[in-house]
MMTF fields as JSON, N, C-alpha, C and O atoms, coordinates in Angstrom:
{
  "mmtfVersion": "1.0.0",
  "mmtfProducer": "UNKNOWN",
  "numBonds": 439,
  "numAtoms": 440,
  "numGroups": 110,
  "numChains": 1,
  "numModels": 1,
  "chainsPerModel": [1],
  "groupsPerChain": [110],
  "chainIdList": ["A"],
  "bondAtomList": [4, 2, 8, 6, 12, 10, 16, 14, 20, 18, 24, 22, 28, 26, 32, 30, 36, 34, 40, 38, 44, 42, 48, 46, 52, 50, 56, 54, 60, 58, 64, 62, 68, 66, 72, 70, 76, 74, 80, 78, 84, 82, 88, 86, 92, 90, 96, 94, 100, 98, 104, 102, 108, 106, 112, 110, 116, 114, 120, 118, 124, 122, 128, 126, 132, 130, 136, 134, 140, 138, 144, 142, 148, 146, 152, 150, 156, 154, 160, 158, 164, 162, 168, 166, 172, 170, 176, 174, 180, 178, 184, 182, 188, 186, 192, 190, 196, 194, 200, 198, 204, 202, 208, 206, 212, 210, 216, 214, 220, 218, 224, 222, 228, 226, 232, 230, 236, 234, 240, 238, 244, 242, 248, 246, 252, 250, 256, 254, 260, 258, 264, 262, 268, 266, 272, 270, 276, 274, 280, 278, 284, 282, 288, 286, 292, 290, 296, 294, 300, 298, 304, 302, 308, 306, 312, 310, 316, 314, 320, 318, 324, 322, 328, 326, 332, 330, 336, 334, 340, 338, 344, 342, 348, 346, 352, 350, 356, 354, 360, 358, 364, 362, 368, 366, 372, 370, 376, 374, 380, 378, 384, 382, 388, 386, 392, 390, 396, 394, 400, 398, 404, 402, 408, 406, 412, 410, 416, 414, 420, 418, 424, 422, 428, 426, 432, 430, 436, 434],
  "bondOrderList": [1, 1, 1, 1, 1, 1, 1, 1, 1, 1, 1, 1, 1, 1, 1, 1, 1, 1, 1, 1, 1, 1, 1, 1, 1, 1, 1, 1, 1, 1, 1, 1, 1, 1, 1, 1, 1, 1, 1, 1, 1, 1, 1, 1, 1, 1, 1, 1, 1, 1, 1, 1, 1, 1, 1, 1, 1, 1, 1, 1, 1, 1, 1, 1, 1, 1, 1, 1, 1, 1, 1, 1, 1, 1, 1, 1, 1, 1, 1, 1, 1, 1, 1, 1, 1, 1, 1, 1, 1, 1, 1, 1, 1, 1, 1, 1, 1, 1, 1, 1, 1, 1, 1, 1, 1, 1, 1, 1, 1],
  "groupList": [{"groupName": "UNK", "atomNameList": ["N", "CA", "C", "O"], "elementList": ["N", "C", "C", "O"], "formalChargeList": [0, 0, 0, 0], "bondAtomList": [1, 0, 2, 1, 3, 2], "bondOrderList": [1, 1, 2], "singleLetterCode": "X", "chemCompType": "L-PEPTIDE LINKING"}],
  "groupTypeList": [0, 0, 0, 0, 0, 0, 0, 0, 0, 0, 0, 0, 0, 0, 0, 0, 0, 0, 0, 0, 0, 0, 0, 0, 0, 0, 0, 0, 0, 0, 0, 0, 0, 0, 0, 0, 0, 0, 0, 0, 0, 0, 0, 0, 0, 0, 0, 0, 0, 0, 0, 0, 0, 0, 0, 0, 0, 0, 0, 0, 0, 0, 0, 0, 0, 0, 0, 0, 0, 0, 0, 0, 0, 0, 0, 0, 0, 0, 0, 0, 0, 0, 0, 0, 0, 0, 0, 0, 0, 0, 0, 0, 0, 0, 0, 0, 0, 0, 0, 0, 0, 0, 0, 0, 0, 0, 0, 0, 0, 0],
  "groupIdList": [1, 2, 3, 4, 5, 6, 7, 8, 9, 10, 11, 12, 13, 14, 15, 16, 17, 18, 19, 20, 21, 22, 23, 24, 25, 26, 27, 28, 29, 30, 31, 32, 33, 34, 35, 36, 37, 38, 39, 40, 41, 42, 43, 44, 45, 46, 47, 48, 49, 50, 51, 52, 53, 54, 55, 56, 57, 58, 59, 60, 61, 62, 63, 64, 65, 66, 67, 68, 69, 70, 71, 72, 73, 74, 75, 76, 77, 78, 79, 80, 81, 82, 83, 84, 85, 86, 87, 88, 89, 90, 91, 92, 93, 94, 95, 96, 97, 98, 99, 100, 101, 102, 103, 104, 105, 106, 107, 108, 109, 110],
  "secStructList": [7, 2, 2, 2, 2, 2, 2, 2, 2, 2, 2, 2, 2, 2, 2, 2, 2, 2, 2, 2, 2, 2, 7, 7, 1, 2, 2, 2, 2, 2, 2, 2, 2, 2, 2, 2, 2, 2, 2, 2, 2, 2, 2, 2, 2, 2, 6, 6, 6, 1, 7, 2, 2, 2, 2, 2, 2, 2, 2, 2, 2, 2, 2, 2, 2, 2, 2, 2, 2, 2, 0, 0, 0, 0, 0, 7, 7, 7, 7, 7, 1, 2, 2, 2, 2, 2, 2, 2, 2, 2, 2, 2, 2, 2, 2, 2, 2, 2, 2, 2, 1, 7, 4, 4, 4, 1, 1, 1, 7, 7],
  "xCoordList": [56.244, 56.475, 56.276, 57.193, 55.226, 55.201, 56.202, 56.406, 57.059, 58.337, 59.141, 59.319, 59.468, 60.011, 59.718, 60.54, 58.75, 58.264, 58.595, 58.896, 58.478, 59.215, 60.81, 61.461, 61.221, 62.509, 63.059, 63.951, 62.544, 62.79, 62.357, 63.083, 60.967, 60.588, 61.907, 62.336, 62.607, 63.297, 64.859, 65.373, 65.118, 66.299, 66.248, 67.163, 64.872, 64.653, 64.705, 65.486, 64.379, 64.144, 65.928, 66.192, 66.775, 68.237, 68.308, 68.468, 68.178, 68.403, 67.409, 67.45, 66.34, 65.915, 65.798, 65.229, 66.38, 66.985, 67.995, 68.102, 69.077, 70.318, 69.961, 70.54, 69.002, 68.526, 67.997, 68.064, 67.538, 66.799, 67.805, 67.715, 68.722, 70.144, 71.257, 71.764, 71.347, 72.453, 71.483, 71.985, 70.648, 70.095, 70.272, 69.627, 71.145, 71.066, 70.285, 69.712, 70.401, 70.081, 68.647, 68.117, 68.107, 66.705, 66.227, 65.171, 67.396, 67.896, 67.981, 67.709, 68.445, 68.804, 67.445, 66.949, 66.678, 65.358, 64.43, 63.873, 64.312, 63.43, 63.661, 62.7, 64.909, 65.655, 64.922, 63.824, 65.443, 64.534, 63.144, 62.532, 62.581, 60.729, 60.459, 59.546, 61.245, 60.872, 61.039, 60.386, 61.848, 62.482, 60.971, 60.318, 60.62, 60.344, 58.818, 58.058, 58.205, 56.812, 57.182, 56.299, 58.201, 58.984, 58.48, 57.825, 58.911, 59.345, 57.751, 57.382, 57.039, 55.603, 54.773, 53.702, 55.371, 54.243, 54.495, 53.545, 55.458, 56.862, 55.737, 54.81, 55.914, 54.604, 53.356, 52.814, 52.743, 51.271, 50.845, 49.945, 52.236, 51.812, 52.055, 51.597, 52.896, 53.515, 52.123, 51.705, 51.554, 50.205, 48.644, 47.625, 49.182, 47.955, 48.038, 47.119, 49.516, 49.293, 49.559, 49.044, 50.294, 51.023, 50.164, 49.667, 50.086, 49.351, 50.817, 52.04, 49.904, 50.38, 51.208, 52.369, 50.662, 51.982, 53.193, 54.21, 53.11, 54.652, 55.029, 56.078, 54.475, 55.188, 55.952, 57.077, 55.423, 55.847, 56.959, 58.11, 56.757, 57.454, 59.198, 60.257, 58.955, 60.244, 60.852, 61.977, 60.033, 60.297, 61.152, 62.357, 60.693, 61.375, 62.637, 63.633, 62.325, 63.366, 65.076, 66.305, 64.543, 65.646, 66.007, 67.225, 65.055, 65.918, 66.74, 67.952, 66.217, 67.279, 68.457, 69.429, 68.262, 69.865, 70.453, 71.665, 69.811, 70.755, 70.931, 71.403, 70.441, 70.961, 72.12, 72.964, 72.14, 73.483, 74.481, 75.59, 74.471, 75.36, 75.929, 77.156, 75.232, 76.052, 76.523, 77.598, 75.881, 76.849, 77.987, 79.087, 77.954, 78.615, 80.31, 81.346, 79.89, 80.482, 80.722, 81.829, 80.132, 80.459, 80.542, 81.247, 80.093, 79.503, 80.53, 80.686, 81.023, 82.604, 81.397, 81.671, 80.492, 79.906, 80.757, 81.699, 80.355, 80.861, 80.062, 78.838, 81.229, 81.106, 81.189, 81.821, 80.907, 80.559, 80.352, 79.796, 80.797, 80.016, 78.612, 78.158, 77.999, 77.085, 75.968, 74.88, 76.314, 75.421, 75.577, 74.681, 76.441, 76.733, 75.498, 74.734, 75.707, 75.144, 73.354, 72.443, 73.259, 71.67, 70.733, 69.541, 72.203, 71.781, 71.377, 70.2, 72.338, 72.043, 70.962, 70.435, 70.608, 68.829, 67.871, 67.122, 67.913, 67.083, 66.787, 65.641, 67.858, 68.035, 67.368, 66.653, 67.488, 67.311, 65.619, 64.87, 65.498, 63.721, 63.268, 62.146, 64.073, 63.326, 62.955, 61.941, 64.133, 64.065, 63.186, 62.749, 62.838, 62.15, 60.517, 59.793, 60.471, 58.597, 58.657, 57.644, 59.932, 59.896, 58.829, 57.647, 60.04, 59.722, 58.72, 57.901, 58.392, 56.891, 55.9, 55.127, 55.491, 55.04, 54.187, 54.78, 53.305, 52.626, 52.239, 51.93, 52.58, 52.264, 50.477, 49.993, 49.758, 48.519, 48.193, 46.966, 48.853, 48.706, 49.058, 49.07, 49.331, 49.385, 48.207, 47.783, 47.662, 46.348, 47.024, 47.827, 45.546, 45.949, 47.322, 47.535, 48.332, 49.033, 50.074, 49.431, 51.151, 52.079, 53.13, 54.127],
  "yCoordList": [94.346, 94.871, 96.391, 97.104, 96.856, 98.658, 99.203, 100.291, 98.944, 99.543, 99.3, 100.27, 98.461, 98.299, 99.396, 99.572, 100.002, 100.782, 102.036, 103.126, 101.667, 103.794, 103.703, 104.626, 102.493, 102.682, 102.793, 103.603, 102.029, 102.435, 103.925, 104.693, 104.343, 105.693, 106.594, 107.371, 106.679, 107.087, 107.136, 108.128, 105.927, 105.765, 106.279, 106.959, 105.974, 106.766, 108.069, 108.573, 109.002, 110.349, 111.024, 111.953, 110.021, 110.659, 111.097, 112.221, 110.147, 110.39, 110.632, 110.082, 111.649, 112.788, 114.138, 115.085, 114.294, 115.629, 116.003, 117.148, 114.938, 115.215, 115.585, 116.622, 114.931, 115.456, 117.215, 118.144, 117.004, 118.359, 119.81, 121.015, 118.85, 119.787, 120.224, 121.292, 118.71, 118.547, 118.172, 118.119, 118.026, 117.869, 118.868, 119.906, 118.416, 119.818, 119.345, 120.124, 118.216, 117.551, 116.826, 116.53, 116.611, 116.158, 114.827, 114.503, 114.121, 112.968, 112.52, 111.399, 113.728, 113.845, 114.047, 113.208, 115.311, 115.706, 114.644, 114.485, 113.883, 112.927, 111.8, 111.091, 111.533, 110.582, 111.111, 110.677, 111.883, 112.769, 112.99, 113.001, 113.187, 112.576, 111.728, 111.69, 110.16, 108.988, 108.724, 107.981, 109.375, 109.108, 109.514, 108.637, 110.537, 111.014, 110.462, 110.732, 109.605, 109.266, 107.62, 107.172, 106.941, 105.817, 106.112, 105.356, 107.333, 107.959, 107.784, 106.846, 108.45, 108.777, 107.22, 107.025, 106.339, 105.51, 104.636, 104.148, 104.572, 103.72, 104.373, 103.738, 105.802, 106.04, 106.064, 106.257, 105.908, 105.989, 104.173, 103.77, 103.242, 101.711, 101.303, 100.29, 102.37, 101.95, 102.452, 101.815, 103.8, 104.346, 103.587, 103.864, 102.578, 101.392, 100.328, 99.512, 100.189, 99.452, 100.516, 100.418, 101.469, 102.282, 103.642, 104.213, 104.166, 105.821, 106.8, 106.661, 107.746, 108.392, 109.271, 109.522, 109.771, 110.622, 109.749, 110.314, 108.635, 107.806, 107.662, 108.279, 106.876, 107.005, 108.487, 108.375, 109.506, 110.721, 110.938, 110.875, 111.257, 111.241, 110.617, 111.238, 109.352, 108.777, 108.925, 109.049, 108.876, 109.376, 110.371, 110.247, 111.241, 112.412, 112.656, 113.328, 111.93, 112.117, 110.976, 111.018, 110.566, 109.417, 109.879, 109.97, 110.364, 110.275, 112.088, 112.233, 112.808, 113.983, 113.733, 113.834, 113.145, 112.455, 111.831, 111.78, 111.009, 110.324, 111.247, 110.725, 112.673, 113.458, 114.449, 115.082, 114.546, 115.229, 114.372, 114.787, 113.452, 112.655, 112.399, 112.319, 112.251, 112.003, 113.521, 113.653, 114.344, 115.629, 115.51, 115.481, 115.446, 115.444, 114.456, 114.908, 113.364, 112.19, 112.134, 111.667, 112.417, 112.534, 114.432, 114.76, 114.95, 116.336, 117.37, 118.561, 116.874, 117.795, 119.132, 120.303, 118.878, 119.669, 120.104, 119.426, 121.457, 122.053, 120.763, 120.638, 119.693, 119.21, 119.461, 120.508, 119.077, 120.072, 118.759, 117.731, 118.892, 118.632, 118.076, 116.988, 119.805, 119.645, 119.344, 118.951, 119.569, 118.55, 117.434, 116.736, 116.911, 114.995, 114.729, 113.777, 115.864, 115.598, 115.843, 115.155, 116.803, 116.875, 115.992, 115.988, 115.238, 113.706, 113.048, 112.689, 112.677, 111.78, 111.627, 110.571, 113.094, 113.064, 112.496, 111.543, 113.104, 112.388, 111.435, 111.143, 110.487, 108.917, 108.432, 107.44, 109.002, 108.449, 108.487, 107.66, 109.302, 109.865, 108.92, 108.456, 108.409, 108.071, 106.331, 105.642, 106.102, 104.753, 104.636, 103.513, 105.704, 106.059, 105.562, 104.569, 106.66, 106.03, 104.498, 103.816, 104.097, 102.76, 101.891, 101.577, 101.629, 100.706, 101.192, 100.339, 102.488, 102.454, 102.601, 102.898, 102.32, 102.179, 100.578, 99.709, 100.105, 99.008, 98.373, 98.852, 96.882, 95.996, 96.058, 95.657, 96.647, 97.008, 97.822, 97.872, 98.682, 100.113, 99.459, 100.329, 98.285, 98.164, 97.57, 97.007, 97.861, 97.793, 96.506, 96.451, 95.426, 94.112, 93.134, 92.298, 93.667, 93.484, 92.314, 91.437, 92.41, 91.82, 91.135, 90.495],
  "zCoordList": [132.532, 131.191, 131.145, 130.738, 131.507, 131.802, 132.345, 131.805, 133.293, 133.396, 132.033, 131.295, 131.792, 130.605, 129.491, 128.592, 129.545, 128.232, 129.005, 128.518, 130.495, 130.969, 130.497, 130.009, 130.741, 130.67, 129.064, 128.814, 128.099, 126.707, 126.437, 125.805, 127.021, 126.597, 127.264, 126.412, 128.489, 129.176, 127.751, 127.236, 127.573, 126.3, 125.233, 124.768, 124.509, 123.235, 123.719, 122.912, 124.541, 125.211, 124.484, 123.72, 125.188, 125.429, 123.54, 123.064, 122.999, 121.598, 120.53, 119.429, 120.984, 120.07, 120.893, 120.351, 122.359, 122.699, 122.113, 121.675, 121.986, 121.709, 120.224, 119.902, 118.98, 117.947, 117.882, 117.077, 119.052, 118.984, 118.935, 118.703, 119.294, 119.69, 118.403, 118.058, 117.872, 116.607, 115.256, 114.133, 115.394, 114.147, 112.784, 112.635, 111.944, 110.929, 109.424, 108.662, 109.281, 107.861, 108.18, 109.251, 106.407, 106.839, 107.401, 107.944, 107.084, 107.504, 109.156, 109.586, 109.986, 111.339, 111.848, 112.6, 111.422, 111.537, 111.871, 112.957, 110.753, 110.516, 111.42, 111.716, 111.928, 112.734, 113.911, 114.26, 114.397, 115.92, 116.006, 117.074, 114.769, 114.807, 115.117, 115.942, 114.532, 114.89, 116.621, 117.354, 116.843, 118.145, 118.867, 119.432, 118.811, 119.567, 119.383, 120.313, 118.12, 118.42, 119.171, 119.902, 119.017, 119.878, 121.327, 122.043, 121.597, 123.167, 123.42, 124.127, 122.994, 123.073, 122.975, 123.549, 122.271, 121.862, 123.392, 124.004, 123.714, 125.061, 125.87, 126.372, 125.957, 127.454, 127.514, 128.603, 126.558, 126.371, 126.94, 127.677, 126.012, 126.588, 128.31, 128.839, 129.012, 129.925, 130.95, 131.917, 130.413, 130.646, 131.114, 131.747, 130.411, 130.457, 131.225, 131.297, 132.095, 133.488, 134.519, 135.633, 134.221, 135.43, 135.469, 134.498, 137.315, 136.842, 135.975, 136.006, 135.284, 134.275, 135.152, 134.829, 136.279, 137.048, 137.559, 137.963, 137.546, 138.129, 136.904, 136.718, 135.542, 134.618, 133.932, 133.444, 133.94, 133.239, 134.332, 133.901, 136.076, 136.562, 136.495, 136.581, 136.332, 136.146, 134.568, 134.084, 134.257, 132.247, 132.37, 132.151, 132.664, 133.128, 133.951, 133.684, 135.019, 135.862, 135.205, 135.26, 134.941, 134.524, 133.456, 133.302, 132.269, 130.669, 131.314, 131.156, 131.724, 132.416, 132.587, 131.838, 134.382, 134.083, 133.481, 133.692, 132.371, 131.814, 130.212, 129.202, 130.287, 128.813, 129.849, 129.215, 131.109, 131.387, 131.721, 131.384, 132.2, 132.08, 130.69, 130.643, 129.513, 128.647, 128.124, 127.539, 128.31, 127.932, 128.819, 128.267, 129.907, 130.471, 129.525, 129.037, 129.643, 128.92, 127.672, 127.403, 126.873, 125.454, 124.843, 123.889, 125.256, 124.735, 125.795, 125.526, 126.715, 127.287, 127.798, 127.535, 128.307, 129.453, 130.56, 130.97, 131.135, 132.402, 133.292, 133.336, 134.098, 135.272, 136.587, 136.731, 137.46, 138.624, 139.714, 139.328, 140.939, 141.838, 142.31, 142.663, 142.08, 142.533, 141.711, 142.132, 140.357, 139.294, 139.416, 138.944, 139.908, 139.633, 141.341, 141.5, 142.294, 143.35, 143.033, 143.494, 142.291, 142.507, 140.861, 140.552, 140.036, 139.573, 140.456, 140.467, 141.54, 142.146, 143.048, 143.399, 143.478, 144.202, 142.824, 143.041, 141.401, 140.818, 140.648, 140.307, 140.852, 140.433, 141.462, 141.313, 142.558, 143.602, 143.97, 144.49, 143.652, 143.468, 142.461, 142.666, 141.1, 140.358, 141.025, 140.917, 141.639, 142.305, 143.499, 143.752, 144.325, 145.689, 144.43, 144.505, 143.484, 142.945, 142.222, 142.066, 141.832, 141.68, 142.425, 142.285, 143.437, 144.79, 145.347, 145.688, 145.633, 146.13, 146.045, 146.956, 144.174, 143.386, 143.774, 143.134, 144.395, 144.984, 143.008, 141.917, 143.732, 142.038, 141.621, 140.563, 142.728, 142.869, 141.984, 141.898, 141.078, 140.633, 139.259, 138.388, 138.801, 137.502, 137.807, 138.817, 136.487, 136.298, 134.742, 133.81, 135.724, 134.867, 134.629, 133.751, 135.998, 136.391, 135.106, 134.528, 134.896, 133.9, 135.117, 134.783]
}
């Protein structure tokens, strides 16, 4: 279940950057607050089986690529090469602390 909460914190992430970005109304604002205590509440629970540097780590690394990718995809970003290439080291990193991430390290194990 603690992965589960990196990976929602990781989802909610994509959509209150993109707030942070387009937000103009108080409506949008307020939309991207929520997001973002979601994002926060997602890692603080994921915090309580997993160490806090693999969770922030992959938090990070994953909701990244997945806010250029969607610029990329929806938002008509400069695409490139070598951005799609040094995504793909992140992903790959984020999957490298996955797996070697021992089931030992959740604490109280799920």
């Amino acid at each position: 279940m603690a992965w589960l909460y990196v990976l929602f914190a990781a989802i909610v992430e994509v959509f209150w950057v993109i707030g942070l970005k387009y937000a103009e109304s108080l409506l949008e604002w307020t939309g991207t607050i929520i997001m973002i205590v979601f994002s926060f509440y997602f890692i603080i629970k994921a915090c309580e089986k997993l160490p806090a540097g693999t969770v922030y780590a992959v938090f990070t690394g994953s909701g990244a690529a997945a806010i250029v990718l969607i610029d990329f995809l929806v938002f008509g970003a400069a695409f490139s090469a070598t951005k799609v290439f040094f995504i793909g080291l992140i992903i790959l990193g984020v999957a490298g602390i996955k797996i070697t991430t021992p089931e030992s390290a959740e604490q109280g194990g799920e």
